[in-house]
C-alpha positions, 0 to 999 in steps of 0.5 A: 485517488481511490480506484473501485479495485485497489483497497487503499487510497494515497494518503490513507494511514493504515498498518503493515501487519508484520510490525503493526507500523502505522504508514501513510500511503505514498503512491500505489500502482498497478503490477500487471503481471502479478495482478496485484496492486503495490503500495509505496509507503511514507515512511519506507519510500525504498520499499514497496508492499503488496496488499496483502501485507498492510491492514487497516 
């Protein structure tokens, strides 16, 4: 579920901009105390990424 502040929605295929890898988003979350959202992708489940880092 797409919350109004987070870019990305579970399920939603976007690209990590370093590879240009199209990934599915797994889960996504919150972190507090950075003030960023994280992103957990399919294809990567070990490793998270900030927004940042993924484009459409």
């Amino acid at each position: 579920m797409k919350n109004a502040n987070n870019r990305y929605a579970n399920g939603q295929t976007v690209n990590i901009k370093e590879t240009g890898e199209a990934v599915t988003i797994l889960k996504w979350q919150y972190v507090k105390n950075m003030k960023r959202y994280s992103y957990i992708v399919k294809e990567h489940p070990g490793t998270f990424f900030f927004e940042e880092e993924l484009q459409d």
